[in-house]
C-alpha positions in Angstrom: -14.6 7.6 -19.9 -16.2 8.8 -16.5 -15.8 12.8 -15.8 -15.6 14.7 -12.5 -17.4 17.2 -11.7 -16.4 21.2 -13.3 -15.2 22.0 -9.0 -14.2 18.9 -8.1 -10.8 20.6 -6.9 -12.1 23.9 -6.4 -11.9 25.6 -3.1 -11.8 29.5 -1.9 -9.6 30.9 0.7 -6.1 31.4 1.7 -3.3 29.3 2.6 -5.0 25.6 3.2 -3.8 22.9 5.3 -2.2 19.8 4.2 -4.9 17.5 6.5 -8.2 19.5 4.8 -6.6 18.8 1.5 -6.1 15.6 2.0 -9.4 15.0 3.0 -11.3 17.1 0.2 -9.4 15.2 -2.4 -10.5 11.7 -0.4 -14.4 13.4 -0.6 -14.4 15.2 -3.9 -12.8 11.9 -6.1 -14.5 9.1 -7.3 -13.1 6.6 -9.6 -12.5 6.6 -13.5 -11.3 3.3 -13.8 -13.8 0.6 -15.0 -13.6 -3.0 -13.6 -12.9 -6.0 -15.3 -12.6 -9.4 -14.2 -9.2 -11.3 -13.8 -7.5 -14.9 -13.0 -6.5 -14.3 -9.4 -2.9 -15.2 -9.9 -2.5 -11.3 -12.4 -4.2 -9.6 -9.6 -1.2 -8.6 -7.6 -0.6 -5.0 -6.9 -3.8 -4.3 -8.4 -7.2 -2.4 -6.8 -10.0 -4.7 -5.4 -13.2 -4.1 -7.6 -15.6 -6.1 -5.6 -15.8 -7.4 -2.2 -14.2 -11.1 -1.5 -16.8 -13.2 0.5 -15.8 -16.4 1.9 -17.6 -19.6 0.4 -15.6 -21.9 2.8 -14.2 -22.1 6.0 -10.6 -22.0 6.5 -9.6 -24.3 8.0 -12.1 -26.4 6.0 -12.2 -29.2 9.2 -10.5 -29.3 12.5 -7.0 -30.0 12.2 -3.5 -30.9 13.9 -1.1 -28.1 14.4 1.8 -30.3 15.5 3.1 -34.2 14.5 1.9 -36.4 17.4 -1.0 -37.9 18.6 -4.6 -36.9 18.7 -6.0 -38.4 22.2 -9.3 -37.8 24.6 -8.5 -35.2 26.8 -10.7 -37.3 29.2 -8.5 -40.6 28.6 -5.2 -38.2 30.3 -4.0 -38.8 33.9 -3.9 -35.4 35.3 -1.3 -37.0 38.1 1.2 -38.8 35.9 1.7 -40.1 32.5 -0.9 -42.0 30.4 -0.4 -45.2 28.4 -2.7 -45.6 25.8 -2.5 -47.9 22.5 -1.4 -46.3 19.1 -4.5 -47.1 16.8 -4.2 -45.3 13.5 -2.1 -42.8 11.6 -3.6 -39.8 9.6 -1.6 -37.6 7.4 -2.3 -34.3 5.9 -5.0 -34.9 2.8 -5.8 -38.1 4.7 -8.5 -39.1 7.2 -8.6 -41.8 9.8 -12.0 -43.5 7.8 -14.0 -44.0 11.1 -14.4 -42.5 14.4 -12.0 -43.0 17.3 -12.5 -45.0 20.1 -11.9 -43.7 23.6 -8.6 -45.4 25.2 -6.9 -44.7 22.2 -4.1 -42.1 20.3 -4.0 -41.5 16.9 -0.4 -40.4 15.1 -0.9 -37.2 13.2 1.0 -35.3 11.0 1.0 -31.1 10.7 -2.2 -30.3 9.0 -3.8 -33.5 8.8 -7.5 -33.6 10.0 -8.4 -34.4 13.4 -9.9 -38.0 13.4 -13.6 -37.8 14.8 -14.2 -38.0 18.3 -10.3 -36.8 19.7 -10.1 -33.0 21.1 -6.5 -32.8 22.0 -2.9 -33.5 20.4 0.5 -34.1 22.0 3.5 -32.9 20.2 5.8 -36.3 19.5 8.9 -34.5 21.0 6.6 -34.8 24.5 5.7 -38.4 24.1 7.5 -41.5 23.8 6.7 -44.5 22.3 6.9 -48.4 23.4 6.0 -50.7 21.0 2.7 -50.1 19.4 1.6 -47.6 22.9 2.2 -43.8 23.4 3.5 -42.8 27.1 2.3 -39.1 27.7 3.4 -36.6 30.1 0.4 -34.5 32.4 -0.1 -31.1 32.3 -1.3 -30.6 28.9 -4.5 -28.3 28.0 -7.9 -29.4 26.6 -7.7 -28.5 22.6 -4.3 -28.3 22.9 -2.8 -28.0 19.4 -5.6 -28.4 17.8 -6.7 -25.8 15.1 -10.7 -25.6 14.9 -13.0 -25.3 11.4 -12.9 -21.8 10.6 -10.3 -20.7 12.9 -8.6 -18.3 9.9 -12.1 -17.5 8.0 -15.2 -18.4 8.7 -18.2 -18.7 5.7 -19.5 -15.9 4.7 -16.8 -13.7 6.1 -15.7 -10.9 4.3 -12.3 -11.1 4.1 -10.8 -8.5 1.2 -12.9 -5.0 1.0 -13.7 -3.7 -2.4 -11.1 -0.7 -2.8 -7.9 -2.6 -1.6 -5.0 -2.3 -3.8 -3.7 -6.5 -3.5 -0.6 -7.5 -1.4 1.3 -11.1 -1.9 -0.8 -12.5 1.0 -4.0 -11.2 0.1 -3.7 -13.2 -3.1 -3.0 -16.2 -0.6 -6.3 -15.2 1.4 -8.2 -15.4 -2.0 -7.1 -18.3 -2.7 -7.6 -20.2 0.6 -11.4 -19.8 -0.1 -11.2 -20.9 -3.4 -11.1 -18.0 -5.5 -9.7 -18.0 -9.3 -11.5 -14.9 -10.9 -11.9 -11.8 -9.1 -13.1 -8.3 -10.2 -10.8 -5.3 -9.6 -10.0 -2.1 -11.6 -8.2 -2.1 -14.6 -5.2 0.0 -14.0 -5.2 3.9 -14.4 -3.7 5.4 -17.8 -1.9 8.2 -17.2 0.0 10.6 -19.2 3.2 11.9 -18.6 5.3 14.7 -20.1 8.0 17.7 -19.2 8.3 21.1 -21.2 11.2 22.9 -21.5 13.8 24.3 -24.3 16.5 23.6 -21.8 15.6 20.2 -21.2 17.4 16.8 -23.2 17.3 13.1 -22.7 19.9 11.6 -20.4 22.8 10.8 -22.8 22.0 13.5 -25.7 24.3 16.2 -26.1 23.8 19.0 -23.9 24.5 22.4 -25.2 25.1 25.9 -22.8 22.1 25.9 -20.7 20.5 22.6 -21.4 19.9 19.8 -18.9 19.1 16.3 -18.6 14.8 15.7 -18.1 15.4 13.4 -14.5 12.2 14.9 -13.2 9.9 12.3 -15.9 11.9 9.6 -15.4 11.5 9.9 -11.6 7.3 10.2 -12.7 7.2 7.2 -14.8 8.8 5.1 -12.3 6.2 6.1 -9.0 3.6 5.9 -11.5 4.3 2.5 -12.7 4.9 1.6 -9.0 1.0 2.5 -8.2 0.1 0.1 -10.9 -0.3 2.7 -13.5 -0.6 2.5 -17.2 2.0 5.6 -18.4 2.2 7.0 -21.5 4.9 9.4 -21.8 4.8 11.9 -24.0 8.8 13.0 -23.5 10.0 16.6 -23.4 8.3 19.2 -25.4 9.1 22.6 -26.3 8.1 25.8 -24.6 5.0 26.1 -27.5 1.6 27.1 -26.2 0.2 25.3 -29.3 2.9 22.2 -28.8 1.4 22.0 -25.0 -2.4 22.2 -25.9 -2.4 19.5 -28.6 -0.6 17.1 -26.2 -3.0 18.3 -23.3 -6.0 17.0 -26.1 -4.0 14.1 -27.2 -3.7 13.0 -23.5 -7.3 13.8 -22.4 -8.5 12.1 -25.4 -7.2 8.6 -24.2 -5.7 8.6 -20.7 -7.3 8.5 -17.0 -5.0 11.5 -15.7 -2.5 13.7 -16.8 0.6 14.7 -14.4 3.4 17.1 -15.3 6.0 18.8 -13.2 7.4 22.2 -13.7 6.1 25.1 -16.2 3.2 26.3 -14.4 4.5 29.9 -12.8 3.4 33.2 -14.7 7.0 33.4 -16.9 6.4 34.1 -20.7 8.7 30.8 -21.2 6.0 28.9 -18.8 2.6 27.8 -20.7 1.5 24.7 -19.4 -0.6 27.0 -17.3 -2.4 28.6 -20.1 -2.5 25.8 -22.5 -4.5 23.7 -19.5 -6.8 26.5 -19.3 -7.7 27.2 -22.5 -8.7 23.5 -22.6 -10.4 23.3 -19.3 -10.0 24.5 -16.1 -7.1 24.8 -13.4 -7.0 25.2 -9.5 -4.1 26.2 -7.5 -3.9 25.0 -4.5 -1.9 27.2 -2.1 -0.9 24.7 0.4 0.8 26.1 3.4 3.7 23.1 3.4 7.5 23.2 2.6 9.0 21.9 0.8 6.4 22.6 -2.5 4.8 25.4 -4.3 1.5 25.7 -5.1 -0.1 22.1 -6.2 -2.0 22.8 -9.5 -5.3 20.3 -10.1 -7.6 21.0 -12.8 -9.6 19.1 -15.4 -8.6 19.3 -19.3 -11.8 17.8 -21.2 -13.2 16.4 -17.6 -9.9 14.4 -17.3 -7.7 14.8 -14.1 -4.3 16.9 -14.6 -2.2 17.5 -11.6 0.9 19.6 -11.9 3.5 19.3 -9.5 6.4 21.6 -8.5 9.8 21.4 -10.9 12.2 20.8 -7.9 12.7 17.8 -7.4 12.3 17.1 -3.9 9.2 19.5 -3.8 8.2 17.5 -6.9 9.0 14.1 -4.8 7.1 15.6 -1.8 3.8 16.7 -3.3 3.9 13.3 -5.4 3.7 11.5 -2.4 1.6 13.3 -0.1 -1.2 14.9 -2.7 -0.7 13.0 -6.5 -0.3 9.5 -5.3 -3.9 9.8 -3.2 -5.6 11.5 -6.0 -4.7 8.8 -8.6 -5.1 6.2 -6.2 -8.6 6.9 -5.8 -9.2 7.5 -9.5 -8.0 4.1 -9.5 -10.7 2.5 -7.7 -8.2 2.4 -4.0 -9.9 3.7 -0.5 -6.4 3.3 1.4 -4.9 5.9 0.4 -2.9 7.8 2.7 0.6 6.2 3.5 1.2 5.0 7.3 3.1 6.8 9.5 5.8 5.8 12.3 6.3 7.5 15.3 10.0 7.2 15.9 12.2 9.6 18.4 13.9 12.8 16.2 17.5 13.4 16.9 17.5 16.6 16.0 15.8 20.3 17.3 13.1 20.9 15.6 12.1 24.8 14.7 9.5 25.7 12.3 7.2 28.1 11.2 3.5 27.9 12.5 0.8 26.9 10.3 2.8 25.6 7.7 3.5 21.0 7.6 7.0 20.8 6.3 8.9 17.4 5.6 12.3 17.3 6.4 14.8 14.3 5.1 16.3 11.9 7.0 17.4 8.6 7.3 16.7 5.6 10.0 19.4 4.8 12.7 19.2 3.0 16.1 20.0 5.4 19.2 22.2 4.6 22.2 19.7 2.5 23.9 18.9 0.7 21.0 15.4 2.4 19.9 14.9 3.6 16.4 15.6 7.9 15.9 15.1 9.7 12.7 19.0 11.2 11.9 18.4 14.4 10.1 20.3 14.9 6.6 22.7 17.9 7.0 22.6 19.1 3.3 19.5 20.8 1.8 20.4 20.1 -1.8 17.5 19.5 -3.9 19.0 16.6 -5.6 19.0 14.7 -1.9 16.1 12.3 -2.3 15.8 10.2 1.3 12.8 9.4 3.2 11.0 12.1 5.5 9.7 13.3 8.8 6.6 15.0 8.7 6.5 17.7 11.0 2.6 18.9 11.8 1.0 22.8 11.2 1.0 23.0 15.3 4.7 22.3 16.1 7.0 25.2 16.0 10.0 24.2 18.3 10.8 20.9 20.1 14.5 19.2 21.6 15.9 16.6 20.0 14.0 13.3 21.3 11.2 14.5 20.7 8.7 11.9 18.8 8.1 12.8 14.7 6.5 10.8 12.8 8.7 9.5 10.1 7.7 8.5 6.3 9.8 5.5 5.2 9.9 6.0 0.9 9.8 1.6 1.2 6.0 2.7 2.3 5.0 4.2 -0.7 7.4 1.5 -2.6 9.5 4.4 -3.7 
C-alpha cells in the first residue's frame, strides 16, 4: 500500500485559510489507489487511470444531419427553386455504392453518410417532390446540414484526461471511439467508525443519556457516493485500547480512515491519543464556521481524517476538506466542487478572516432570477445546501451576489 510522506499535512502557524488549505491538500496528496483495467460499461462513477486517446474520428465520414436530399451546392438556383432528378437513396449504415453525378439529389436519412461528390442537404420539410424530381427552394447555405468527418473528435484527440472521475456521457465519448477496456483506479477503501458510550444503533433501546449513531450513517453514504469502498467498523466504546486496535485493524487494510467526533482534550475523548500513539496527528485550525479544528494525520502511513461531531460542522468539513483529500487519494484531479453565483436575499454580516457557510435553499426572485433564501433556524440537525461566504466579506444588503453550493453537486 503506497504511504505519504511523515508532514504531508503538517503546517505551522495560526488560524489558516480555507483557500491555502485547499490548495496544500491538492499539492501535498498523491494517490494510494492502484489501477486496474476494466470493461468500459463498469467504469461509471469511477477515476480515469490513463488518458483516452482517440483512434477514430467521430464522425467516422461525413454525414446527413437531417432527412432530405444531399445535392451540389453548385447545381442550386440562387434566384428561384431548382428541379433536379431523385437518383438514389442512402440510409444510415448504408452508402450510395458510387459517386454522384452533378444534376442530381440523393434522399438521405439522419445519420446516413454523405454520398461522394454532394456538399449540401435540404431538409424534406423544405422540398417537395414530383414524381421521381426534388423542387427546392433558394436561399440555403453551402454545407448546409451536413456534419463533417471528425466534427465531434478528431484522431488522436485526447478526449478524457487521466484523473477524471466518469460521468454517464463520458462513458458515451469512450465508446464513440471504440473503447471497451480502460484503466482507472480501483476505488478507495475506507474505514469508518464512531466512539462513544452514549451512542446506539437506530432502533436499539436507548437508555438515559444514550443516542442514536446518525453521524456514520450520514459517512457511509457520502463515502459510498465518491465511489468508496467503506468498511464500517460501528460504534465503539470510549477505550483507548478499543480505539488503537481498530486504528491498526483499519490501517492494516484500508486506503483512509475518517471518524467524526472524540477528538477534543476530555478524559471520555481518545481517538486523539489512540491516533497518536500509532502515528501522527495535525490539527488544522481553520478559521471557518461552521467546524472545529479539522484533524489529519497518518496511523501506519495511512490517511485518517477526523471531522467535527456536529453534524452540520461534520457535513461542512466533509464537503469542503474530506471529500478533496480522498478524492485525490483516489487517483481524481477535479476535486473542488463548482460554485454558482446566485443573488442572496438576505444581509449578510460576518466576522473578517474567517469563510463561513450559511444554509439555504434555491427560490426564483420577483423578476424571475434565481436568489439563495436563507434558512431561519440554526439547528444543527438542519442539513440544506450552502452559501459560501469568502474570508474578505464582512457586511453586504441583501442582493448581493454569493456563491451558492447546491448538495446535488457533490451528489449529496
Amino acid at each position: 500500500m503506497a504511504q505519504l510522506s511523515d508532514d504531508c499535512f503538517a503546517f505551522g502557524g495560526e488560524l489558516m485559510r480555507a483557500d491555502k488549505a485547499l490548495a496544500i491538500l491538492a499539492d501535498r496528496i498523491d494517490p494510494v489507489a492502484t489501477a486496474e483495467t476494466a470493461p468500459l460499461a463498469a467504469a461509471r462513477g469511477r477515476i480515469l487511470a490513463r488518458d483516452i486517446v482517440a483512434g477514430r474520428d467521430v464522425p467516422p465520414h461525413d454525414n446527413a444531419a437531417v432527412d432530405g436530399y444531399a445535392v451540389f451546392f453548385d447545381d442550386l438556383d440562387p434566384a428561384g427553386p431548382t428541379r433536379l432528378k431523385i437518383a438514389g437513396r442512402v440510409a444510415a449504415g448504408q452508402i450510395l455504392g458510387r459517386k454522384a453525378e452533378r444534376g442530381e439529389a440523393v434522399r438521405v436519412f439522419t445519420g446516413a453518410p454523405m454520398p461522394p461528390g454532394p456538399d449540401t442537404c435540404f431538409m424534406q420539410e423544405d422540398t417537395r417532390v414530383e414524381g421521381d424530381h426534388v423542387v427546392l427552394p433558394p436561399g440555403i447555405k453551402r454545407g448546409a446540414n451536413r456534419r463533417k468527418a471528425g466534427e465531434d473528435v478528431k484522431t488522436g484527440a485526447t478526449i478524457l484526461r487521466a484523473g477524471h472521475r466518469l460521468r454517464p456521457q463520458d462513458i458515451g465519448l469512450a465508446a464513440s471511439v471504440g473503447a471497451t477496456q480502460i484503466e482507472i483506479y480501483r476505488p478507495l477503501k475506507v474505514a469508518v467508525f464512531s466512539t462513544g458510550d452514549e451512542l446506539r444503533e437506530p432502533g436499539e433501546p436507548t437508555p438515559p443519556g444514550a443516542v442514536y449513531d446518525a453521524n456514520r450513517y450520514v459517512l457511509v453514504a457520502l463515502l459510498a457516493q465518491l465511489g468508496c469502498t467503506v468498511g464500517d467498523f460501528g460504534i465503539l466504546k470510549d477505550r483507548r485500547e478499543t480505539i488503537e486496535a481498530a486504528l491498526l485493524r483499519a490501517a492494516e487494510g484500508y486506503d483512509a480512515i475518517v471518524t467524526s467526533g472524540g477528538m477534543s482534550t476530555g478524559e471520555e475523548d481518545h481517538v486523539r491519543a489512540a491516533v497518536e500513539a500509532q502515528g501522527s496527528i495535525h490539527f488544522w485550525r481553520l478559521a471557518i464556521r461552521p467546524g472545529r479544528p479539522v484533524a489529519l494525520g497518518q496511523v501506519k502511513g495511512v490517511p485518517f481524517v477526523g471531522l467535527p461531531g456536529n453534524p452540520v460542522a461534520m457535513m461542512v468539513t466533509f464537503l469542503r476538506f474530506a471529500r478533496p483529500v480522498l478524492l485525490r487519494l483516489g487517483g481524481a484531479t477535479e476535486i473542488e466542487p463548482h460554485l454558482y453565483r446566485v443573488r442572496a436575499a438576505f444581509a449578510v454580516k460576518k466576522k473578517e478572516g474567517r469563510r463561513e457557510w450559511v444554509r439555504a435553499r434555491l427560490a426564483s426572485g420577483a423578476d424571475g432570477a434565481l436568489t439563495a433564501e436563507r434558512f431561519p433556524r440554526d439547528g444543527a440537525g438542519i442539513l440544506t445546501s450552502l452559501v459560501e461566504l469568502p474570508e474578505e466579506l464582512t457586511q453586504a444588503p441583501a442582493g448581493t451576489m454569493v456563491d451558492f453550493l447546491p448538495f446535488s453537486e457533490v451528489a449529496v
